[in-house]
BARO-292479 format. One line per 4 residues: number of its first residue (from 1); their letters; for each residue z, y, x of C-alpha. Coordinates in nm, 2 decimals, padded with zeros to 4 digits. Last residue first. Layout:
// residues N
NUM	A	Z,Y,X; ...
END
This chain:
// residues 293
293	XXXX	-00.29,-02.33,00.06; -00.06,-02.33,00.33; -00.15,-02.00,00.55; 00.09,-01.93,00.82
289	XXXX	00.23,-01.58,00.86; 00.02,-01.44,01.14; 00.28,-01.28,01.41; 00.47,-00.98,01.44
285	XXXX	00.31,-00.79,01.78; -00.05,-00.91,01.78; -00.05,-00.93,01.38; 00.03,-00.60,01.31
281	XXXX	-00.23,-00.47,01.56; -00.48,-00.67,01.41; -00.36,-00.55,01.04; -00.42,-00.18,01.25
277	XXXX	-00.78,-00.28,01.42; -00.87,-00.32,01.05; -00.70,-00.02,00.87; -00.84,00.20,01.18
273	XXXX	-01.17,00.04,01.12; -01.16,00.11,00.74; -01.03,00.47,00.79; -01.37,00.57,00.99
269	XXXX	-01.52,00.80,00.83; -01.23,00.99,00.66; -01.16,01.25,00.90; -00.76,01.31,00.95
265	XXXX	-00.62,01.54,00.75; -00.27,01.46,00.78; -00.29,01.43,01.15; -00.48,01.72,01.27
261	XXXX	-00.20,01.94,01.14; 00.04,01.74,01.32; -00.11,01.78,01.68; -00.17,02.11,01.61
257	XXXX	00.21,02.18,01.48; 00.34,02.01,01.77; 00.12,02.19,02.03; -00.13,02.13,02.31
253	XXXX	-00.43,01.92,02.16; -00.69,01.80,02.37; -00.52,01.47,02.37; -00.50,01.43,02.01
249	XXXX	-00.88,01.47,02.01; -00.92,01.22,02.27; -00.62,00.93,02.13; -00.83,01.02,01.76
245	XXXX	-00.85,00.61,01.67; -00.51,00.52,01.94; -00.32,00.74,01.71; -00.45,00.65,01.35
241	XXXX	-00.42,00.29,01.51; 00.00,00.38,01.55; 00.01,00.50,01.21; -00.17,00.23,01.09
237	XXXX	00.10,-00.01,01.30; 00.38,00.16,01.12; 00.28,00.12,00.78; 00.22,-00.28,00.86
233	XXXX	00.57,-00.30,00.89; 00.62,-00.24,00.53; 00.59,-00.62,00.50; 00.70,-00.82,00.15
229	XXXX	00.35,-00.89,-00.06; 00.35,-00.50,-00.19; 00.33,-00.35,00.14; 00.06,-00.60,00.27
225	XXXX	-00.20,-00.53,-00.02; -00.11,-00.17,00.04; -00.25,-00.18,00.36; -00.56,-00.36,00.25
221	XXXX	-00.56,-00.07,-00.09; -00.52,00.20,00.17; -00.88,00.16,00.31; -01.09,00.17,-00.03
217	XXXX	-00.86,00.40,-00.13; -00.92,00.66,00.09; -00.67,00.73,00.36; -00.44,01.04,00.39
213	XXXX	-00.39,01.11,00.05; -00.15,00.77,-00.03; -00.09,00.68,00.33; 00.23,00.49,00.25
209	XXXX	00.36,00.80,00.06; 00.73,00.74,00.19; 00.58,00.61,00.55; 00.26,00.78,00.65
205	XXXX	00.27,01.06,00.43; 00.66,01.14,00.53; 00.62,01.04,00.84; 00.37,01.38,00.92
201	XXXX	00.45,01.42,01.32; 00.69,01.66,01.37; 01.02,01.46,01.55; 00.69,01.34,01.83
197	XXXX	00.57,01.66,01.85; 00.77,01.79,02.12; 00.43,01.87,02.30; 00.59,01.67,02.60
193	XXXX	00.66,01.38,02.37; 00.34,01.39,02.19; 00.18,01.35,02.54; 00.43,01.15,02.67
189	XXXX	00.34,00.87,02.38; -00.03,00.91,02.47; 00.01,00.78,02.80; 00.26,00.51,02.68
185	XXXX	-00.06,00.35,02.53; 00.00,00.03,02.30; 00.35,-00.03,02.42; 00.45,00.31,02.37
181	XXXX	00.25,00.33,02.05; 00.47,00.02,01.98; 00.81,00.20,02.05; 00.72,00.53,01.86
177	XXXX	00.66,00.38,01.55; 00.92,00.17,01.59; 01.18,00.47,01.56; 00.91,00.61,01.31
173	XXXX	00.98,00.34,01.08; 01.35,00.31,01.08; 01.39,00.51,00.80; 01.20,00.25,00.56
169	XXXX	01.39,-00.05,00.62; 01.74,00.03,00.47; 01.53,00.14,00.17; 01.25,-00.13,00.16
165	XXXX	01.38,-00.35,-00.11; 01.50,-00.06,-00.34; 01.35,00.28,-00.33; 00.97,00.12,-00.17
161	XXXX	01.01,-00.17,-00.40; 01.06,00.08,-00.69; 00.78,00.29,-00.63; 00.54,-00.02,-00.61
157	XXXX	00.71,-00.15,-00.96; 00.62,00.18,-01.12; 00.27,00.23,-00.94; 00.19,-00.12,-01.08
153	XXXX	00.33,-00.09,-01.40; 00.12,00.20,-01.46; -00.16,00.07,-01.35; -00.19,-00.20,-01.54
149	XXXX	-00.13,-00.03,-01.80; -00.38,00.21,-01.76; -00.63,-00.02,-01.66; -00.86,00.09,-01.39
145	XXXX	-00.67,-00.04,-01.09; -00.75,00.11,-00.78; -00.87,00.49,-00.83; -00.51,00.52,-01.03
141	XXXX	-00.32,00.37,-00.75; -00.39,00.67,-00.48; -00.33,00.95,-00.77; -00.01,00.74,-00.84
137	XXXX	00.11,00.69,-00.51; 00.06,01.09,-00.48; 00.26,01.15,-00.81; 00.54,00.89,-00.66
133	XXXX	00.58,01.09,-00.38; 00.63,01.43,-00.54; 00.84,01.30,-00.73; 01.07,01.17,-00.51
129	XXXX	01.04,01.54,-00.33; 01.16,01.69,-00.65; 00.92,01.87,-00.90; 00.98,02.20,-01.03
125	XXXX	01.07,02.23,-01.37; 00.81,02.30,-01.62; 00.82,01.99,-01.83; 01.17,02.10,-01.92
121	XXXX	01.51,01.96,-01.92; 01.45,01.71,-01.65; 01.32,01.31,-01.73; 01.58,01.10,-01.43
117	XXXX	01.69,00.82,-01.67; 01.48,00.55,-01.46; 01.29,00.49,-01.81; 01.23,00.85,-01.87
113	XXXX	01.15,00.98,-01.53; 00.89,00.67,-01.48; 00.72,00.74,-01.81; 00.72,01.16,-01.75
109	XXXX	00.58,01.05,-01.37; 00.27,00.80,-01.55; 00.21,01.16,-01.78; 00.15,01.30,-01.46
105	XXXX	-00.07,01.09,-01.31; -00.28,01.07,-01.67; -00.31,01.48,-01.66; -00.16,01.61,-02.00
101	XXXX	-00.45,01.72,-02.24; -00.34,01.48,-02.51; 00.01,01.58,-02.49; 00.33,01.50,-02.27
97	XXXX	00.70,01.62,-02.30; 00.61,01.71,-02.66; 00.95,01.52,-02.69; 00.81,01.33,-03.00
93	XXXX	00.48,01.28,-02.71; 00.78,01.17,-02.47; 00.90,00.90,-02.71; 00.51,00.79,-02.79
89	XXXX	00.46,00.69,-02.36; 00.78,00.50,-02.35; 00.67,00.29,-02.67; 00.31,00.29,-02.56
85	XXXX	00.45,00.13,-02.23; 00.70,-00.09,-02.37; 00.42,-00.25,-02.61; 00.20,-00.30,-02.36
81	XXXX	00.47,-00.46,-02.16; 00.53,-00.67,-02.43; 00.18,-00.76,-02.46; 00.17,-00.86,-02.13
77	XXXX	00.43,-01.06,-02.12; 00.28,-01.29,-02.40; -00.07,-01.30,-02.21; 00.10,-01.44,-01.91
73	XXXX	00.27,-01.70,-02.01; 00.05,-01.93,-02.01; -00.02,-01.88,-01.68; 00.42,-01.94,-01.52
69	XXXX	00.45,-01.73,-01.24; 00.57,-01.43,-01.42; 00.43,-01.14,-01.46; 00.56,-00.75,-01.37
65	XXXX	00.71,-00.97,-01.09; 00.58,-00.73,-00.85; 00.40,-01.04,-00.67; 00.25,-01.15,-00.98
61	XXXX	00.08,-00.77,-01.09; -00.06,-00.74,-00.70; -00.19,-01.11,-00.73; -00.39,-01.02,-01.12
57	XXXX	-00.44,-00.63,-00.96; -00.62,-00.78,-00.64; -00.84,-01.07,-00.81; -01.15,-00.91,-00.83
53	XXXX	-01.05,-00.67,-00.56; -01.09,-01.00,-00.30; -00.73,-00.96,-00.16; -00.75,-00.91,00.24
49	XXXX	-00.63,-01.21,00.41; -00.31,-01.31,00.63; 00.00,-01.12,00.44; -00.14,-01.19,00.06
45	XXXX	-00.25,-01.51,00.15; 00.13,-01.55,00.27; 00.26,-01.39,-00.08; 00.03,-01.62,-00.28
41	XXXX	00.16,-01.90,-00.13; 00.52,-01.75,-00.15; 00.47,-01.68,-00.52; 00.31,-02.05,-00.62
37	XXXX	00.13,-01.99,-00.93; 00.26,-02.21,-01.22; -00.03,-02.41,-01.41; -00.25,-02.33,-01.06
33	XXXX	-00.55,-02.20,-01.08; -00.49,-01.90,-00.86; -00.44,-02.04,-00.55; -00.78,-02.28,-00.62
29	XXXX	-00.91,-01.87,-00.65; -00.72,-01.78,-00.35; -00.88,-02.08,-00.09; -01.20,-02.01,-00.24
25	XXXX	-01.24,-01.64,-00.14; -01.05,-01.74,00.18; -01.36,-01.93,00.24; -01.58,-01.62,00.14
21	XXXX	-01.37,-01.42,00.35; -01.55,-01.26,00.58; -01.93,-01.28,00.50; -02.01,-00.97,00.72
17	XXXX	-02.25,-01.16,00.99; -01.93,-01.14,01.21; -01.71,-01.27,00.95; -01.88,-01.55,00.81
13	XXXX	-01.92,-01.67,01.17; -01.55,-01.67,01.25; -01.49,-01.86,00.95; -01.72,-02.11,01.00
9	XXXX	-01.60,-02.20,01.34; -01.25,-02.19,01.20; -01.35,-02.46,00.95; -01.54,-02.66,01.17
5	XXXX	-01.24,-02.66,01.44; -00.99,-02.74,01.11; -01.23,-03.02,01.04; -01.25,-03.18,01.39
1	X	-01.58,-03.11,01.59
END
């Protein structure tokens, strides 16, 4: 047996005795130790494997560019962007925009408004759709990364990906959507289309929220890991597992607003099998970037 054969062989039975991913374990931590990280390495780990959450905020934090590539480096930048944040986060207290009883998602809005220039006249305003959005990819990010800086940084720097690198992309999400279910079950695609659900179903969560409410965190955070190392592809192909995952429910249901309803509260249970068959999914139809560790 060759040692790529071994390997492969080892990892297949790692994974179906529920070690999967202790090699890739080791693969990201020698990844890791590196004087300068290598961002495309650690963008194709990030594509193949599911980040060990030891180590997901750290490759999350590199990929966003909030650090650089360079380690000792790292504690420096940090610092400033400590500094930035309690900065930010002292301006709106002069403001009394935020206070000590302020929620922690919403004071993380109040920092994005201020720095994107976009803070309204009064804390009472309504919020916007955008905001909307960001406050439930907040809620999602703040039961993943416990620092608040960190976090914040994070959510910021994952909002603006989703404005700025995924713009053109984003909109054409359901469009694919519907073309892969169709491939995956056409059945089930002239179902929705025959309940005219098919312009009703909730796109919004899945693709502007990336699933932020609609999957526990546990779950989203595999997706997420995806999103934030360069595919928001993977978006549609948990929308089209969530599909195939409730095909007999969905089924049984004869309208648009049903259909949808049942949707965007779909029962938790089994989101981590949906998440898995989905980066399967994604796989089958795009490819497995390849891993050169």
């Amino acid at each position: 047996m060759t040692e790529d054969s071994q390997r492969n062989f080892r990892s297949v039975y790692y994974e179906k005795v529920g070690f999967r991913g202790v090699e890739e374990k080791k693969s990201l931590e020698i990844l890791l130790k590196d004087d300068r990280l290598d961002i495309e390495k650690l963008r194709t780990f990030s594509q193949r494997f599911p980040l060990p959450s030891m180590y997901r905020a750290l490759v999350w934090k590199v990929l966003l560019g909030i650090l650089p590539p360079h380690h000792e480096s790292h504690t420096q930048v940090m610092t400033y962007r400590k500094e930035q944040y309690s900065d930010v986060l002292h301006a709106l207290r002069v403001v009394r925009f935020v206070s000590d009883s302020t929620p922690q998602v919403e004071v993380y809005l109040r920092m994005y408004q201020l720095e994107s220039g976009k803070l309204p006249r009064s804390p009472s305003f309504p919020l916007k759709p955008e905001d909307e959005v960001f406050v439930a990819i907040a809620k999602a990010m703040e039961e993943m990364v416990e620092d608040s800086v960190d976090c914040y940084w994070i959510i910021r720097c994952f909002v603006n990906q989703l404005n700025n690198k995924y713009r053109d992309s984003l909109p054409q999400l359901p469009k694919a959507f519907e073309q892969y279910l169709n491939l995956e079950d056409s059945r089930l695609l002239s179902h929705l289309k025959m309940c005219s659900a098919v312009s009703k179903l909730p796109y919004d969560l899945w693709f502007k929220r990336c699933f932020a409410g609609c999957l526990p965190e546990s779950s989203l955070q595999r997706v997420w890991d995806k999103v934030v190392s360069g595919s928001c592809k993977i978006l549609v192909f948990v929308a089209v597992e969530i599909l195939l995952t409730f095909k007999i429910k969905v089924m049984a249901l004869n309208s648009a607003e049903k259909i949808t309803k049942f949707l965007e509260n779909i029962p938790q249970d089994s989101s981590d099998a949906i998440v898995s068959k989905a980066i399967d999914l994604w796989h089958k139809h795009c490819g497995t970037p390849v891993h050169s560790a």
